[in-house]
Biopython code that builds the backbone (N, CA, C, O; Angstrom):
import numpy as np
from Bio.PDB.StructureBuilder import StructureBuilder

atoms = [
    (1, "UNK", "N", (161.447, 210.864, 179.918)),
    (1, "UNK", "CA", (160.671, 209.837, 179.248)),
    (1, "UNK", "C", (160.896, 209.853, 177.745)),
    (1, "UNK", "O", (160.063, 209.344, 176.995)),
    (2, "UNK", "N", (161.978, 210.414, 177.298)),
    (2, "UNK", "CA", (162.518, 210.388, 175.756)),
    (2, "UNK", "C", (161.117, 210.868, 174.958)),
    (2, "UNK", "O", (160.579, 210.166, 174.102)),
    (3, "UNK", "N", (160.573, 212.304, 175.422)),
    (3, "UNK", "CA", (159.452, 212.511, 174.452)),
    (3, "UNK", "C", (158.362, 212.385, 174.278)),
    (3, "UNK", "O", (157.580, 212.975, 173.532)),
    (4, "UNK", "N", (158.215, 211.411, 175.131)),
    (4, "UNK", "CA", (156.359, 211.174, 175.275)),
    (4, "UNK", "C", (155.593, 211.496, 176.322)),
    (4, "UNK", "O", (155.957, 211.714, 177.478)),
    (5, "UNK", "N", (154.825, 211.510, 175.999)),
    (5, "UNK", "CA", (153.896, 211.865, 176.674)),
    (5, "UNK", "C", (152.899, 210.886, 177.696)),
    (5, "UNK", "O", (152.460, 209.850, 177.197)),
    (6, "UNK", "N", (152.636, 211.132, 178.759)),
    (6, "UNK", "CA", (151.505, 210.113, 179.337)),
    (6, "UNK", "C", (150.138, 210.593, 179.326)),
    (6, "UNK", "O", (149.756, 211.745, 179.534)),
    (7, "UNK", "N", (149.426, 209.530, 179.049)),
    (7, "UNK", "CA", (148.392, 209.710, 178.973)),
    (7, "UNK", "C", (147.210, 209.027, 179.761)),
    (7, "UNK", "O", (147.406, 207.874, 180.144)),
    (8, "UNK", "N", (146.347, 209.454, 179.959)),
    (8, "UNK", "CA", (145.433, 208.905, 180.602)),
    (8, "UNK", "C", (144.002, 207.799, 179.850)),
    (8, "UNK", "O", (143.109, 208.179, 179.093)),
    (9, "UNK", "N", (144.219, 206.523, 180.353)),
    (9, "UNK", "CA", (143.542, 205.642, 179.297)),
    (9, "UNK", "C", (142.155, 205.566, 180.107)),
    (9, "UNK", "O", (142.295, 205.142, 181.254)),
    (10, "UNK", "N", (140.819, 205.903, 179.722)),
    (10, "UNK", "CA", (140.077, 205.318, 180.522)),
    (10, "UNK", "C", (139.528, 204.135, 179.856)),
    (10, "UNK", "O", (139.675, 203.996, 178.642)),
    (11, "UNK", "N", (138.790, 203.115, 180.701)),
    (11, "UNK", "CA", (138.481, 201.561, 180.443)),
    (11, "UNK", "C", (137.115, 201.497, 181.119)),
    (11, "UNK", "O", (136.712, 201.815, 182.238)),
    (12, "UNK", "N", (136.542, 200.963, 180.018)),
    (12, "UNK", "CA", (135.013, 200.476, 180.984)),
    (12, "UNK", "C", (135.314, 199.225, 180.948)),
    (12, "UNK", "O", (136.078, 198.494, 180.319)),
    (13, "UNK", "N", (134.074, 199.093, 182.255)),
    (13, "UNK", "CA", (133.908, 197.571, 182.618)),
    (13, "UNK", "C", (132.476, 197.390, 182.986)),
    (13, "UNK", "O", (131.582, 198.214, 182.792)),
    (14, "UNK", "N", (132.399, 196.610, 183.353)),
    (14, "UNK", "CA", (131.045, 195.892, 183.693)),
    (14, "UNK", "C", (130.335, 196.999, 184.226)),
    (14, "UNK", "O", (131.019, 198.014, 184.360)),
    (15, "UNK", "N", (129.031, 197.082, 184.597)),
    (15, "UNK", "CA", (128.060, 197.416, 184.857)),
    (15, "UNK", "C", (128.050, 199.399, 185.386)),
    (15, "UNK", "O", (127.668, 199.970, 186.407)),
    (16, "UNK", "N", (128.698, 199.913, 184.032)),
    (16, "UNK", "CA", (128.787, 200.733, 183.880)),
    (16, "UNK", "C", (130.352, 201.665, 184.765)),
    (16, "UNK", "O", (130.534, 202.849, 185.047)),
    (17, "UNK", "N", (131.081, 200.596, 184.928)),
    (17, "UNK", "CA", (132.311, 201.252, 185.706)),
    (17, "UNK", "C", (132.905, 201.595, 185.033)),
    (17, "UNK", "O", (133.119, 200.964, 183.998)),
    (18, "UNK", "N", (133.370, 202.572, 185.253)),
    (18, "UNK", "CA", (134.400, 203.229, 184.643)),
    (18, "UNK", "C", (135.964, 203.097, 185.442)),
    (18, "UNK", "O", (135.937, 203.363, 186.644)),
    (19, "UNK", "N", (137.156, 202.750, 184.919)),
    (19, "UNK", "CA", (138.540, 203.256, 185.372)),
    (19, "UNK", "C", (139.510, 203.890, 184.750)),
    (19, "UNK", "O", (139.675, 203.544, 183.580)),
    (20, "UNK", "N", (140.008, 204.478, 185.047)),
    (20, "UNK", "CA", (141.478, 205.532, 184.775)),
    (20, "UNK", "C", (143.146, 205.072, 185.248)),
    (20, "UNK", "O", (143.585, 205.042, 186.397)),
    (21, "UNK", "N", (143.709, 204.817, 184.267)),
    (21, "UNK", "CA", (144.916, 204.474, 184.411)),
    (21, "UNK", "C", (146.083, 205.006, 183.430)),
    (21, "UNK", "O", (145.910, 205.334, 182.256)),
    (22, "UNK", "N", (147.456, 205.032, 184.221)),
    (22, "UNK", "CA", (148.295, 206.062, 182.940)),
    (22, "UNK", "C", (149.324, 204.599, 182.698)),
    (22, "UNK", "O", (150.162, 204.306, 183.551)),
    (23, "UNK", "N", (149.179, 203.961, 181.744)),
    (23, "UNK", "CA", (150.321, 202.858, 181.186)),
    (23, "UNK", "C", (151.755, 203.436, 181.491)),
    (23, "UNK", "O", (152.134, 204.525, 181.062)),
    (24, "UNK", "N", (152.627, 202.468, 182.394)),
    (24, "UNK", "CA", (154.057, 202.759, 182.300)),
    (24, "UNK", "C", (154.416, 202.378, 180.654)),
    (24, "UNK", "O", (153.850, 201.508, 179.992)),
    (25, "UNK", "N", (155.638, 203.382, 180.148)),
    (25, "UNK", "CA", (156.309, 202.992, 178.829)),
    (25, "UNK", "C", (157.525, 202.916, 179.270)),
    (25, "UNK", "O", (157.951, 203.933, 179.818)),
    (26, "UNK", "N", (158.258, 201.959, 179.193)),
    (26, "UNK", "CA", (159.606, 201.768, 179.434)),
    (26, "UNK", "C", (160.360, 201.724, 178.416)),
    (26, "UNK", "O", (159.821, 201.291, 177.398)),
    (27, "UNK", "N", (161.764, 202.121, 178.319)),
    (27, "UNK", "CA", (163.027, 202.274, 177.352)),
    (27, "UNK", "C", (163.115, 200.553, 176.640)),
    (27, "UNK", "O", (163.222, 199.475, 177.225)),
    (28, "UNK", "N", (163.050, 200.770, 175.646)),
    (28, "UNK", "CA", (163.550, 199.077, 175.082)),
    (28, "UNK", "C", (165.103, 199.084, 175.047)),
    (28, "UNK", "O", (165.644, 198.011, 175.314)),
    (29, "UNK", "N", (165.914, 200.177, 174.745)),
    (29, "UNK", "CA", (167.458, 200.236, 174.821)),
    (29, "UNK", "C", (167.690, 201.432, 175.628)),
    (29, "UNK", "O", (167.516, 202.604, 175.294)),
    (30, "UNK", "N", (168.193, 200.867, 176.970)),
    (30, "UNK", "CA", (169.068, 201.182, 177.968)),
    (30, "UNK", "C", (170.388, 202.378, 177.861)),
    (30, "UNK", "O", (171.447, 201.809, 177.595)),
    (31, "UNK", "N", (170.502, 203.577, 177.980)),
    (31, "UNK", "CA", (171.586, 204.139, 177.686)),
    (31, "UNK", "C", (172.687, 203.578, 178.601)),
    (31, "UNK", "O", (172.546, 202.780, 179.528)),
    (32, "UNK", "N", (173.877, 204.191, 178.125)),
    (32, "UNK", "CA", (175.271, 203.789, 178.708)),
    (32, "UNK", "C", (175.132, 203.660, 180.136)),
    (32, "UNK", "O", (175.485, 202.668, 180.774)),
    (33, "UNK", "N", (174.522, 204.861, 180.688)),
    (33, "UNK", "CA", (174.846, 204.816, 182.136)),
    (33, "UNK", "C", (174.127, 204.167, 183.129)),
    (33, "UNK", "O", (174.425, 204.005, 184.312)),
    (34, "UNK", "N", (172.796, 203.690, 182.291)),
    (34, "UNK", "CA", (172.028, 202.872, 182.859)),
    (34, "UNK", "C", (172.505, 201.448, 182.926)),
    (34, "UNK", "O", (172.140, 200.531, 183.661)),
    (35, "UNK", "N", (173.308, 201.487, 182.083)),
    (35, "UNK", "CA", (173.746, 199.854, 181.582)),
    (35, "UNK", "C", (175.250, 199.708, 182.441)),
    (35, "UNK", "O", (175.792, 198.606, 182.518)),
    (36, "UNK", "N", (175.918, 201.057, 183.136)),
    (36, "UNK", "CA", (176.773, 200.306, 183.839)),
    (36, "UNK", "C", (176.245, 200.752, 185.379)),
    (36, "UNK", "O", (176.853, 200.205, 186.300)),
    (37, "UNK", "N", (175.465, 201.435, 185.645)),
    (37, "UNK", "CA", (175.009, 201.051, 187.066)),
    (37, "UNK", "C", (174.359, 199.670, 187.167)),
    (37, "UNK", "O", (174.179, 199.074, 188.230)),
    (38, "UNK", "N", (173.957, 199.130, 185.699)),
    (38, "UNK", "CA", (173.182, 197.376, 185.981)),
    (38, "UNK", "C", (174.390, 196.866, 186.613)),
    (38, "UNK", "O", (174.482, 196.223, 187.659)),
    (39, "UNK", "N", (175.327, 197.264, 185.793)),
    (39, "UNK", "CA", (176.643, 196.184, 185.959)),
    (39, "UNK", "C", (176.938, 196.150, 186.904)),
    (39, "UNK", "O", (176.841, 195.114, 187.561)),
    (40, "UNK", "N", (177.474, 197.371, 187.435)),
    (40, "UNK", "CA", (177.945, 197.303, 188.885)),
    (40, "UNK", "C", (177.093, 196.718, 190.387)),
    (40, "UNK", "O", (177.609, 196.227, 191.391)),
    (41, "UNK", "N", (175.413, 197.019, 190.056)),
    (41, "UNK", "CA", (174.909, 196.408, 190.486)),
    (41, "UNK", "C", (174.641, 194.391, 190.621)),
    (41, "UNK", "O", (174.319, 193.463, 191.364)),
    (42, "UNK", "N", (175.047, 194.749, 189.366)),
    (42, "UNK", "CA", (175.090, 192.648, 189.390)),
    (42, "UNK", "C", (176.198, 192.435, 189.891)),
    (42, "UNK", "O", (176.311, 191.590, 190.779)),
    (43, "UNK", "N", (176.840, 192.867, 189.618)),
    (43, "UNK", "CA", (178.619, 192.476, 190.624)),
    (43, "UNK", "C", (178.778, 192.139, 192.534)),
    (43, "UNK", "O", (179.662, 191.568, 193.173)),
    (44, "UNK", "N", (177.513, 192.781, 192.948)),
    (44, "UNK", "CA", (177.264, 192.730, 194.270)),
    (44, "UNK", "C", (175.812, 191.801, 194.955)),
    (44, "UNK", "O", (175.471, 191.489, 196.096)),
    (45, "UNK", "N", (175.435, 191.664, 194.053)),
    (45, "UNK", "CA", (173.818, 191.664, 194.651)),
    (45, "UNK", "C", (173.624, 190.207, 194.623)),
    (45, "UNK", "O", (173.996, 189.336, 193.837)),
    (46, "UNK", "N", (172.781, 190.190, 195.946)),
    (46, "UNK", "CA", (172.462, 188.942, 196.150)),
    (46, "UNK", "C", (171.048, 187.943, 195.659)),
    (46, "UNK", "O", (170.713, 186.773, 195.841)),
    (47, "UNK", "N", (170.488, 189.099, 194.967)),
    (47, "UNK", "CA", (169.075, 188.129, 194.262)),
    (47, "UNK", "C", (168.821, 189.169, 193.415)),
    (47, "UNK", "O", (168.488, 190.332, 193.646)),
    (48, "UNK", "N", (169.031, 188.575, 192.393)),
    (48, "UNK", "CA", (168.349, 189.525, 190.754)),
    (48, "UNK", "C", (167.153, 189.158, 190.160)),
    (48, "UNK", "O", (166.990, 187.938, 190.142)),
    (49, "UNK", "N", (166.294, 189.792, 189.686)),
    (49, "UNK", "CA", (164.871, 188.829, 189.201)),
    (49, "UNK", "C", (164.891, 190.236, 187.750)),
    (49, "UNK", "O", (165.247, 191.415, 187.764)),
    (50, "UNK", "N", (164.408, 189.471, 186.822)),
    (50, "UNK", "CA", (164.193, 190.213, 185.113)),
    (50, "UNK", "C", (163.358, 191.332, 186.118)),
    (50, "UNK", "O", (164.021, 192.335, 186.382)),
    (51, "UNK", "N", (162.201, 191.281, 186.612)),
    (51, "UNK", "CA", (161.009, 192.061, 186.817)),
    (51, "UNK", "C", (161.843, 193.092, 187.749)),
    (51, "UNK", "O", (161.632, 194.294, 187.586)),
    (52, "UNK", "N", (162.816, 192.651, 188.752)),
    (52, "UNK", "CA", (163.285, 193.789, 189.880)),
    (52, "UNK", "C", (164.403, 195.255, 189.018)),
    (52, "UNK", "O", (164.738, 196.363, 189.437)),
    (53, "UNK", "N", (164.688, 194.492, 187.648)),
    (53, "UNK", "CA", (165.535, 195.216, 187.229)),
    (53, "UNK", "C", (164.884, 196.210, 186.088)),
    (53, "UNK", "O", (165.341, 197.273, 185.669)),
    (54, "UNK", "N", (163.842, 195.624, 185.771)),
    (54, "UNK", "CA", (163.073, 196.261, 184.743)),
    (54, "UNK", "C", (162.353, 197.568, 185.732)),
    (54, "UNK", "O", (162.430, 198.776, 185.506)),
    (55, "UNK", "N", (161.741, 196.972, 186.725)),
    (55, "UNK", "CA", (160.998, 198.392, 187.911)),
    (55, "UNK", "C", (162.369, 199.526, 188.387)),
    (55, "UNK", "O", (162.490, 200.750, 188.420)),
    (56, "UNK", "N", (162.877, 198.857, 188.572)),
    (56, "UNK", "CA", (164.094, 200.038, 189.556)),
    (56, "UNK", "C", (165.078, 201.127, 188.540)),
    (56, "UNK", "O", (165.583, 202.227, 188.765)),
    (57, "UNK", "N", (165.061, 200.221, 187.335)),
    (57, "UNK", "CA", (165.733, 201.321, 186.184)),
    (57, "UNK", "C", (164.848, 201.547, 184.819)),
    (57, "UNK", "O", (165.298, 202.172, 183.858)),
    (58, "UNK", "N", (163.645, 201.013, 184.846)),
    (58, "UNK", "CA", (162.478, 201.722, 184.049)),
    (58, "UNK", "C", (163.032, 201.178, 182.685)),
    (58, "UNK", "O", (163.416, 202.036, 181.890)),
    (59, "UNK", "N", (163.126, 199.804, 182.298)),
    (59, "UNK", "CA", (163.466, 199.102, 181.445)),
    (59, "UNK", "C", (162.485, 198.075, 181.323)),
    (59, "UNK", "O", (161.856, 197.622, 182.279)),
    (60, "UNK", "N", (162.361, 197.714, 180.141)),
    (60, "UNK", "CA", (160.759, 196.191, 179.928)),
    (60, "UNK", "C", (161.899, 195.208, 180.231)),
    (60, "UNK", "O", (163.110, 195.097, 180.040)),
    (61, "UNK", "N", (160.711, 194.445, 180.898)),
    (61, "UNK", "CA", (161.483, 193.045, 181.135)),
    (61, "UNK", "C", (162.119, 191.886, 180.516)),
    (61, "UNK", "O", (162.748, 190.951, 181.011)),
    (62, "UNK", "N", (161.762, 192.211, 179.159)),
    (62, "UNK", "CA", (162.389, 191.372, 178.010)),
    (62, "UNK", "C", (163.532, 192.166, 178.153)),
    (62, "UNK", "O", (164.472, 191.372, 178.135)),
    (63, "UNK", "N", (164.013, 193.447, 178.303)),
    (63, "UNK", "CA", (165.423, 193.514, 177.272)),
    (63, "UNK", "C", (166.315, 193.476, 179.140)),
    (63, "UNK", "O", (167.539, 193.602, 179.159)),
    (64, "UNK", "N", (165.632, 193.320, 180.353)),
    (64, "UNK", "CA", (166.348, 192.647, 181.084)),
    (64, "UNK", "C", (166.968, 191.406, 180.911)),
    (64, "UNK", "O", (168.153, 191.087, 180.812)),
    (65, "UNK", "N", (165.655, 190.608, 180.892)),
    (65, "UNK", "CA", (166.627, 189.219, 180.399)),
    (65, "UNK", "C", (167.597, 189.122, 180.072)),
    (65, "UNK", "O", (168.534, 188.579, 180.657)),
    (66, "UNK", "N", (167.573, 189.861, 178.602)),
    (66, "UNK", "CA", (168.338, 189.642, 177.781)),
    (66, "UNK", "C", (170.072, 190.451, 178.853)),
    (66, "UNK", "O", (171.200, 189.991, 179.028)),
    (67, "UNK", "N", (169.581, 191.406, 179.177)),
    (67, "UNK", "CA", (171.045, 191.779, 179.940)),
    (67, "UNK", "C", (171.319, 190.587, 181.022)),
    (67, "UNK", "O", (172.452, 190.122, 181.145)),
    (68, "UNK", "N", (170.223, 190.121, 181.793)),
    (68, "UNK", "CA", (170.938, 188.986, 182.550)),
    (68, "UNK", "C", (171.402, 187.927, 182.049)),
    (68, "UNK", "O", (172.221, 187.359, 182.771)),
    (69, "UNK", "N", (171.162, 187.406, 180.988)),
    (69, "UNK", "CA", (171.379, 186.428, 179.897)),
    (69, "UNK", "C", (173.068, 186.359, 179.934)),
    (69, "UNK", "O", (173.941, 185.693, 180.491)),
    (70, "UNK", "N", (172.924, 187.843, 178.671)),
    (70, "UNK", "CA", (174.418, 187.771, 178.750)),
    (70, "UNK", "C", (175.693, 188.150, 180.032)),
    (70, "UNK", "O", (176.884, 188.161, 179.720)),
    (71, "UNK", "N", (175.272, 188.411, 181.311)),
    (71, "UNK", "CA", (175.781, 188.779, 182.502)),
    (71, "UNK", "C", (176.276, 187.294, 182.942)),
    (71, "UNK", "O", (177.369, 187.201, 183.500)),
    (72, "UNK", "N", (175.479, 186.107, 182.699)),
    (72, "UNK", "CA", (175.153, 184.741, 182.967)),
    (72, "UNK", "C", (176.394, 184.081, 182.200)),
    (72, "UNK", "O", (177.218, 183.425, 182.837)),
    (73, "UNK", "N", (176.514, 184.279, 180.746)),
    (73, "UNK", "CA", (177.025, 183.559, 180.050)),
    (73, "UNK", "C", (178.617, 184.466, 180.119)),
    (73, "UNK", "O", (179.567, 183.779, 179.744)),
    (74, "UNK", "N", (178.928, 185.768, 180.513)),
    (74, "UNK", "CA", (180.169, 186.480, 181.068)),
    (74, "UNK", "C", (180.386, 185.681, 182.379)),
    (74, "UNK", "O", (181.554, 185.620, 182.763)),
    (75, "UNK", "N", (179.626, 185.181, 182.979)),
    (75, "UNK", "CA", (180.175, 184.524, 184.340)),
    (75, "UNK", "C", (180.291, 185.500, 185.607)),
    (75, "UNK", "O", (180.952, 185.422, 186.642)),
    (76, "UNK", "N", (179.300, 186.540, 185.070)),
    (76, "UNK", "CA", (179.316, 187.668, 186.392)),
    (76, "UNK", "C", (178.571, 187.499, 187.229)),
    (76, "UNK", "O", (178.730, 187.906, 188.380)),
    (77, "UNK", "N", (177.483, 186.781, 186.764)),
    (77, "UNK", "CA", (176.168, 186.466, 187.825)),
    (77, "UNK", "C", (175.651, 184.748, 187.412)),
    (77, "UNK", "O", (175.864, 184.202, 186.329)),
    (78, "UNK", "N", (174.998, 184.188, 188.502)),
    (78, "UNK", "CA", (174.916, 182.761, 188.076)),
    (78, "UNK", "C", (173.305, 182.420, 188.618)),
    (78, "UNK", "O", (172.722, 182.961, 189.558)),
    (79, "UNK", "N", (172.958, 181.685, 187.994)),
    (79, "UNK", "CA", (171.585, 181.472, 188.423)),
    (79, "UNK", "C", (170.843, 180.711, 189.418)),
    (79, "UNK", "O", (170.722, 179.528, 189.099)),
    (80, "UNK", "N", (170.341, 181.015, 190.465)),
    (80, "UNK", "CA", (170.475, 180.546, 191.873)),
    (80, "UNK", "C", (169.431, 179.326, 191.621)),
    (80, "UNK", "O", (169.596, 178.116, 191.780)),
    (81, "UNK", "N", (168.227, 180.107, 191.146)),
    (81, "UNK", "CA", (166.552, 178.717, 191.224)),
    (81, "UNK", "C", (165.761, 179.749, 189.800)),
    (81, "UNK", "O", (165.729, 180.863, 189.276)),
    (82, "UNK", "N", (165.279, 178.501, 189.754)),
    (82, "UNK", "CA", (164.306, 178.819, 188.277)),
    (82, "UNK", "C", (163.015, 178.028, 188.582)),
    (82, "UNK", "O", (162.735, 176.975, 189.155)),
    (83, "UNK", "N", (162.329, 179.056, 187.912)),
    (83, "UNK", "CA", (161.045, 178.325, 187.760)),
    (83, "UNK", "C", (160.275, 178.143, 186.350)),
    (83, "UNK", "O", (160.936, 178.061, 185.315)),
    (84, "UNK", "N", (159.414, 178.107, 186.337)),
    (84, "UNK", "CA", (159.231, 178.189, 184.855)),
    (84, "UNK", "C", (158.608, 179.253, 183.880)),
    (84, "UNK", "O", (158.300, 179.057, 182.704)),
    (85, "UNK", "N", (158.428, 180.907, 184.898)),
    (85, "UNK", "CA", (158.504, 181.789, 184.867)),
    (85, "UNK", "C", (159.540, 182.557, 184.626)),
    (85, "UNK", "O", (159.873, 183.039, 183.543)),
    (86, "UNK", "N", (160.236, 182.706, 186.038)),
    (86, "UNK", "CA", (161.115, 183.473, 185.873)),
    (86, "UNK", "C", (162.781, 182.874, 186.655)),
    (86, "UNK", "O", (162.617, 181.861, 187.334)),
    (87, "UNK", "N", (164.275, 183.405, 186.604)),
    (87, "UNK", "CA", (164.949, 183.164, 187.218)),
    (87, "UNK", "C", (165.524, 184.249, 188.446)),
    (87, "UNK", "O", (165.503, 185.480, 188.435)),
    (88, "UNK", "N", (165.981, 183.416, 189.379)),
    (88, "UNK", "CA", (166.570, 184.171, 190.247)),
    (88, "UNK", "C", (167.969, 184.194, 189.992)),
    (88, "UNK", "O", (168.488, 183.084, 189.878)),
    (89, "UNK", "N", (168.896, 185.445, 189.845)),
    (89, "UNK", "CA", (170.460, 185.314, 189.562)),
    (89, "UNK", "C", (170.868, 186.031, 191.403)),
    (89, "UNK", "O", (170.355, 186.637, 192.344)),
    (90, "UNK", "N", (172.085, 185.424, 190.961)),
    (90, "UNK", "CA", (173.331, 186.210, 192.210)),
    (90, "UNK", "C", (174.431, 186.316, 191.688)),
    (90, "UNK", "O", (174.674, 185.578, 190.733)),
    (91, "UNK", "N", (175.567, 187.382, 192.206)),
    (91, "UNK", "CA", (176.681, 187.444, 191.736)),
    (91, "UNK", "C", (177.486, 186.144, 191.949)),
    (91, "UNK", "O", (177.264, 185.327, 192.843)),
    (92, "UNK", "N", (178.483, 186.056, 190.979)),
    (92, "UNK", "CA", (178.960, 184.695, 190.928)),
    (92, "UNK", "C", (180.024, 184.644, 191.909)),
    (92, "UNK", "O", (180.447, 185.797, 191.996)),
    (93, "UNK", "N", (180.616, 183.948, 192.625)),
    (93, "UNK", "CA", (181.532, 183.950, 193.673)),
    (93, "UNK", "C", (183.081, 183.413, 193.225)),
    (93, "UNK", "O", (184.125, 183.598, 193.850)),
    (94, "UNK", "N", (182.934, 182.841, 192.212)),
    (94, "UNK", "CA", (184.598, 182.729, 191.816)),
    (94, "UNK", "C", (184.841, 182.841, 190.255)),
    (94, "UNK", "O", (184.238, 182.213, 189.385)),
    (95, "UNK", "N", (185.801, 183.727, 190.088)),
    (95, "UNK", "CA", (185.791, 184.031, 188.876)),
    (95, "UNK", "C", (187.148, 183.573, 188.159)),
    (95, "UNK", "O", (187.316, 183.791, 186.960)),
]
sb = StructureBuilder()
sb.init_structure("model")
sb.init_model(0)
sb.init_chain("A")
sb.init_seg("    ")
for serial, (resi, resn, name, xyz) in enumerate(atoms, 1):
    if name == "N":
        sb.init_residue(resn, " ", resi, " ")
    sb.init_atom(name, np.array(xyz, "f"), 0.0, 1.0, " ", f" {name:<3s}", serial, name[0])
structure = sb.get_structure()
């Protein structure tokens, strides 16, 4: 976890509840090897979503985008359906 520490946040709520939760912190920059198992992974895969790539390699979902972004505009992966959330990519089939 590059150093930090987790911690335990507690939160009140209404009518005297109490909850306990430990915040995920995710990497904003991706090391090398994380960044070519993405790759190799986009090269094959049949449905990419920002959120599936941010959970499975412990990356925020903004600086996914941004890797599917430019994966998109390399022509490695292409964008299947969008919504106005989020997109779905797949590897591109002719290169």
């Amino acid at each position: 976890m590059s150093g930090r520490e987790r911690k335990v946040v507690r939160k009140k709520k209404k009518f005297g509840l109490v909850v306990e939760f430990t915040p995920t912190i995710r990497e904003l920059i991706p090391d090398e090897e994380t960044k070519k198992k993405i790759d190799d992974e986009l090269k094959r895969a049949k449905g990419v979503t920002p959120a599936y790539l941010a959970f499975k390699y412990n990356i925020r979902v903004s600086t996914a985008k941004k890797i599917l972004r430019e994966a998109e505009a390399n022509n490695v992966i292409k964008a299947i359906t969008k919504s106005r959330r989020t997109i779905v990519y797949s590897a591109a089939t002719g290169k």
